[in-house]
N, C-alpha and C positions, 0 to 999 in steps of 0.2 A: 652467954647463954640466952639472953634478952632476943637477940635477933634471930638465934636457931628458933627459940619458939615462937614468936611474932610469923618469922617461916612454917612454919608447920601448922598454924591457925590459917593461915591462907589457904594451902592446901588441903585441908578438912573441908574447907571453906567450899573453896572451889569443885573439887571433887574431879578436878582436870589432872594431868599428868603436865610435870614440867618439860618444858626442851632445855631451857637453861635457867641459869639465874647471874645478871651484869649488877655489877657497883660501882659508882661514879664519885670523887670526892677533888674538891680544888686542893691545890697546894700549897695551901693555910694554915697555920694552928689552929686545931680544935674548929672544923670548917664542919658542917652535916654528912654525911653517910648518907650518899641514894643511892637504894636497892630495889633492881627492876626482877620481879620474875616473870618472865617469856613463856605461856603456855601453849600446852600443843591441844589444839579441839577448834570445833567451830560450834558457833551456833546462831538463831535466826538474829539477825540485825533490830527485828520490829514482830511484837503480836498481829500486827494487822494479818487477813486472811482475805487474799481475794482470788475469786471464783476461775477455778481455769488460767490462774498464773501463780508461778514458779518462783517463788523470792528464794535467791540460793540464802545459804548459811554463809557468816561472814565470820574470818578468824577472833578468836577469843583475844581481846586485849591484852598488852601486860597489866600486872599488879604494879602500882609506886609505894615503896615504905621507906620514911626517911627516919634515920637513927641520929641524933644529935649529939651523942656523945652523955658526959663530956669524954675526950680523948686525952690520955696519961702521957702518950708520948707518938712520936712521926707514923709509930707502926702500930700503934695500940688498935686502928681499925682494920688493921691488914691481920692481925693475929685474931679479931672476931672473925672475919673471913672466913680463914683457916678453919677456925671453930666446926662453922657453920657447912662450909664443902667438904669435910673428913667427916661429918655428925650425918649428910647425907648421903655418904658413899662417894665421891665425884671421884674420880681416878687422878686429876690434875686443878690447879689454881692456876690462872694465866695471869700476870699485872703487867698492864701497858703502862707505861711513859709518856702521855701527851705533852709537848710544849705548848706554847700559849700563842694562840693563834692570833691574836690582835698585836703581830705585829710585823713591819715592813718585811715584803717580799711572798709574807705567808698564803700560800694558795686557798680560793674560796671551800676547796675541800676540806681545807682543816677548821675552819669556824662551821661548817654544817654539820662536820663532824662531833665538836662541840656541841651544839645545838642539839644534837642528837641523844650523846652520850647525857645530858642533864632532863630528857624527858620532855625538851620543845618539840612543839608539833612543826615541826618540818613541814610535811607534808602535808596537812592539812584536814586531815581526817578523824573524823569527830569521835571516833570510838579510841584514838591512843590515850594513853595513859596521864593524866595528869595529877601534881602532885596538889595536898589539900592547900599548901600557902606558895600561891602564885609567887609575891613577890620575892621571897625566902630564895626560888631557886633561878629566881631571874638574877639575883645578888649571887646567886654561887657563880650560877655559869658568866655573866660578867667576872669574875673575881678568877675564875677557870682563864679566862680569853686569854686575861692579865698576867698571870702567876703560870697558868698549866694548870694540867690535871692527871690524875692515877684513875686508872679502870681497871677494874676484877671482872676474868668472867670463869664461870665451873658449869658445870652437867651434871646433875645431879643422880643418884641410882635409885635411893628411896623417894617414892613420891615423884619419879619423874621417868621419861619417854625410852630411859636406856637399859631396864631391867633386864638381863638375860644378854647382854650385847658386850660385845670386849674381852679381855682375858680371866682366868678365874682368879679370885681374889682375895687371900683368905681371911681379911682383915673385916669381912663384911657378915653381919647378920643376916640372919633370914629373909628382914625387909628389907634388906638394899641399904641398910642404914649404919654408924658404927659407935657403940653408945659410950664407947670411950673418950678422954680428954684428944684432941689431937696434938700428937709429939711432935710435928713439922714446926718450927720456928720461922718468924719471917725475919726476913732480908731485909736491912737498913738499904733506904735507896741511894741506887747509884749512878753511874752515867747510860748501863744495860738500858734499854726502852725496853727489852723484852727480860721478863722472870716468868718461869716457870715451875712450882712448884709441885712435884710429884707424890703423888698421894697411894695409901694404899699398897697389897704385898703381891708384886706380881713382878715379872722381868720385863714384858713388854706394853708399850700401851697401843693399843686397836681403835681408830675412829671408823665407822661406817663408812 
């Protein structure tokens, strides 16, 4: 429950609507929990105001919150997950399977992918998301290269970009939200790179 509410102070917070919400964690014992949530808005990059020019709006960054546990068991952060995308509505939980890109043969897309999935600036742009102890997630995603890593990502209904969008659901309250325990169990990992957790009472699922 720690992390559904740490979520939902964000978005009080923020006052933005989500597109999504990713979680990145190495393939460690009791390794940290980073959670990105992806919002959808813009706004101006700078106060500055000048005369007879146009500074567009630049997208709203994500949020970075890191959960450290501790963690009980392989899936103990995969079952907070759960928690947290059935507490928001999401219709589905996706967990990827990364291998560990630091090593022979591994193409330079799967270490920028790494890079990516831990919240390094890749790209270089001073408005993404960085977490508050640098070196903490320079040790994950090192430890990620080494080992691999597990990624989460959900869509959220309460509080986020999809209200009104997809099939009808009847597991969902008023807000988009479902304020019961979530009954989906996770899945010990396996050889699969792709699980998909299906969330929610409905036969089919609708992506826009």
């Amino acid at each position: 429950m720690h992390i559904f509410d740490a979520v939902s102070e964000q978005i009080s917070a923020m006052g933005l609507p989500l597109f999504a919400v990713s979680a990145t964690r190495a393939n460690w014992p009791d390794t940290p929990l980073l959670l990105f949530l992806h919002w959808h808005g813009f706004r101006r990059a700078t106060p500055l105001h000048l005369e007879g020019v146009d500074l567009p709006a630049r997208a709203v960054p994500s949020s970075a919150l890191q959960f450290d546990g501790p963690w009980a068991s392989s899936v103990a952060a995969e079952e907070a997950l759960l928690d947290v995308a059935w507490r928001l509505g999401a219709w589905q939980l996706e967990r990827l399977q990364q291998r560990a890109c630091n090593t022979a043969g591994a193409p330079a897309s799967e270490a920028y992918a790494c890079r990516q999935a831990f919240g390094d600036n890749v790209a270089g742009y001073p408005d993404e998301p960085v977490l508050g102890d640098l070196d903490a997630r320079l040790e994950q995603m090192d430890l990620a290269a080494r080992k691999g890593y597990q990624q989460w990502l959900f869509q959220p209904i309460k509080g986020g970009l999809w209200e009104g969008i997809g099939p009808a659901d009847e597991s969902l309250a008023p807000d988009g939200g479902r304020p019961s325990d979530c009954p989906v169990r996770p899945v010990p990992p396996t050889d699969d790179k792709r699980v998909v957790y299906q969330l929610g009472l409905h036969d089919r699922l609708i992506l826009p």
